[in-house]
C-alpha positions as CSV (number, residue, x, y, z in Angstrom):
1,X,18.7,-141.5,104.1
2,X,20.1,-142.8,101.2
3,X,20.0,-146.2,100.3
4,X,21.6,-149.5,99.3
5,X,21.7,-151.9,96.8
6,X,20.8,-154.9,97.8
7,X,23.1,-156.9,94.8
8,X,26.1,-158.9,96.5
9,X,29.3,-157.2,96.7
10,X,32.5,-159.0,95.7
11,X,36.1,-158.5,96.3
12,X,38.4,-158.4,93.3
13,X,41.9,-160.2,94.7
14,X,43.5,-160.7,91.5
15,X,46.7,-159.2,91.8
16,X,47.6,-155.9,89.6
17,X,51.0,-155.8,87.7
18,X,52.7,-152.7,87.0
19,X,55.5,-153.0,84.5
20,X,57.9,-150.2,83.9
21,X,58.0,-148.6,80.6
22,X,60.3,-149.5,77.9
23,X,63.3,-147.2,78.2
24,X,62.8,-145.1,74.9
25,X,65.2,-144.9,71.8
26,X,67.2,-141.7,72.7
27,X,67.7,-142.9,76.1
28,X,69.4,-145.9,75.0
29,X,71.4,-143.4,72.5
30,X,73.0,-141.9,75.6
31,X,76.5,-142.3,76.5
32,X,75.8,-143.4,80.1
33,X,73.5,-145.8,79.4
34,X,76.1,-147.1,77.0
35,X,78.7,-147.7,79.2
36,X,76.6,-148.9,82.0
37,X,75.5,-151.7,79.2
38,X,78.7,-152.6,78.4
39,X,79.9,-152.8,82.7
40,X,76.9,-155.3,82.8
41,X,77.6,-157.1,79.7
42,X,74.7,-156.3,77.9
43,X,74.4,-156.3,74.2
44,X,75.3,-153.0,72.2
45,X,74.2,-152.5,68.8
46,X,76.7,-150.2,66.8
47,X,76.1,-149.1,63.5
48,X,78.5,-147.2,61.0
49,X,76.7,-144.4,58.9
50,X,77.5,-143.7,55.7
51,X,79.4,-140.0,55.6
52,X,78.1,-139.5,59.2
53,X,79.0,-136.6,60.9
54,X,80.5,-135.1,57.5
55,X,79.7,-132.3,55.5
56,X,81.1,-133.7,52.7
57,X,78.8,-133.8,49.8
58,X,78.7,-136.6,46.8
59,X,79.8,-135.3,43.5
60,X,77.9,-138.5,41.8
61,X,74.2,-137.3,41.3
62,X,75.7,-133.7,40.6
63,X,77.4,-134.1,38.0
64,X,74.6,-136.2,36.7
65,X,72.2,-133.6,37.1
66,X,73.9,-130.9,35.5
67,X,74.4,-133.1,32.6
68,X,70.5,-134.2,32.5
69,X,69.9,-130.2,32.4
70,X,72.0,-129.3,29.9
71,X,70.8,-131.5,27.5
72,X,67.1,-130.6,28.4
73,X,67.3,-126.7,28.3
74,X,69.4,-124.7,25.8
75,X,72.5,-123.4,26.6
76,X,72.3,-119.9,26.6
77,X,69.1,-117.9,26.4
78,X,68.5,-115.4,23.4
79,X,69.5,-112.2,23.4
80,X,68.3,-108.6,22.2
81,X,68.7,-108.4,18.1
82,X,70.9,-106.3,16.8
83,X,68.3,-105.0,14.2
84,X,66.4,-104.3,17.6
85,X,69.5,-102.8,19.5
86,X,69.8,-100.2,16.5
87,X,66.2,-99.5,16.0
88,X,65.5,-98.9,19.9
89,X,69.0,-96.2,19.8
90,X,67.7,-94.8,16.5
91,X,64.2,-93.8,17.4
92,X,65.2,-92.7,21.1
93,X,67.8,-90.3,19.9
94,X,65.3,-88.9,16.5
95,X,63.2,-88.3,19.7
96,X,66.1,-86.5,21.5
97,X,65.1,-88.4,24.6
98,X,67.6,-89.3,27.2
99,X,68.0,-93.7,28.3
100,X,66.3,-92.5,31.7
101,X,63.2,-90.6,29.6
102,X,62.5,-93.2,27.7
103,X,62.8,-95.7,31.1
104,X,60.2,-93.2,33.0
105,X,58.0,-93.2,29.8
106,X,57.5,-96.8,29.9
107,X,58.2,-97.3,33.6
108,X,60.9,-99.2,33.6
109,X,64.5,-98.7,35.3
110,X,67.3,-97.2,33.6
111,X,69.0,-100.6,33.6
112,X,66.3,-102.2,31.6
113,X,66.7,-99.5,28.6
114,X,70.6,-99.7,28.9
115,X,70.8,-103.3,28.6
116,X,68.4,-103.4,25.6
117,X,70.6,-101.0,24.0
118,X,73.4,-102.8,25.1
119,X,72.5,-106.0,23.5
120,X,72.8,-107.6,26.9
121,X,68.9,-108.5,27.6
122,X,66.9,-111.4,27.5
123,X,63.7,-110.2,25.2
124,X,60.4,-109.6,27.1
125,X,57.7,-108.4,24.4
126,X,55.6,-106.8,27.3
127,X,58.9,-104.3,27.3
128,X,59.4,-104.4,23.8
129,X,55.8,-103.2,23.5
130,X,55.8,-100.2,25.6
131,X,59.1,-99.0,23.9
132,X,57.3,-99.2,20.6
133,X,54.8,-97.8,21.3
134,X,56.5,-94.8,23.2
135,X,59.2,-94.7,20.1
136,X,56.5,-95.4,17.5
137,X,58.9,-98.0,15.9
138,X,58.3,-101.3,15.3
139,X,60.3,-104.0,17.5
140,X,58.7,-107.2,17.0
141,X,57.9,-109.2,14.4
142,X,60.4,-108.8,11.3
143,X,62.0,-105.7,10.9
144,X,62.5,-103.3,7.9
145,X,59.4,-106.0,6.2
């Protein structure tokens, strides 16, 4: 049989308060519980935005950018040489090899050889060093020296 304590056993009778919980932000953002604060008199906070519910966009810090990069970073980027343009076209056709040989031989696309050619490519040496040494010409460096 189990048994007691033998301490004295009290009664709490303080009285327990349960508050309701604060009503939370997007709740008070709703459009019933705006009107039913403005039937009751309450006070209602209202608060303009700037550009709210626009998709306009500022041309201030734009233009500002674009002016910060310009003067940071060149222009235009360089292109293939002419010297190199001729010496590339030159050595390919001694070799009687086709744009798209030569691009399978260094494992490139057609477009990369056609744009060197072209004059239209930004230099990459990694390219320019395949193609010599394919063409057995040299591309880098100073020419014809």
């Amino acid at each position: 049989m189990p048994t007691r304590s033998t301490g004295t056993i009290a009664q709490d009778w303080n009285p327990v308060i349960l508050h309701k919980s604060k009503p939370k932000a997007h709740d008070l953002r709703n459009a019933k519980a705006v009107n039913q604060a403005l039937r009751t008199g309450a006070e209602v906070q209202t608060i303009k935005k700037f550009d709210a519910g626009s998709n306009k966009k500022t041309a201030g810090p734009v233009i500002y950018a674009r002016k910060l990069d310009e003067a940071a970073e060149p222009a235009a980027l360089e292109k293939v040489a002419v010297e190199v343009r001729h010496a590339i076209q030159k050595a390919r056709l001694e070799k009687k090899m086709s744009q798209s040989e030569l691009a399978k031989l260094i494992n490139e696309r057609n477009q990369v050889v056609q744009e060197y050619e072209n004059g239209k490519a930004v230099p990459n040496q990694v390219v320019l060093a395949k193609m010599e040494k394919v063409l057995g010409v040299k591309l880098r460096g100073k020419i014809g020296k």
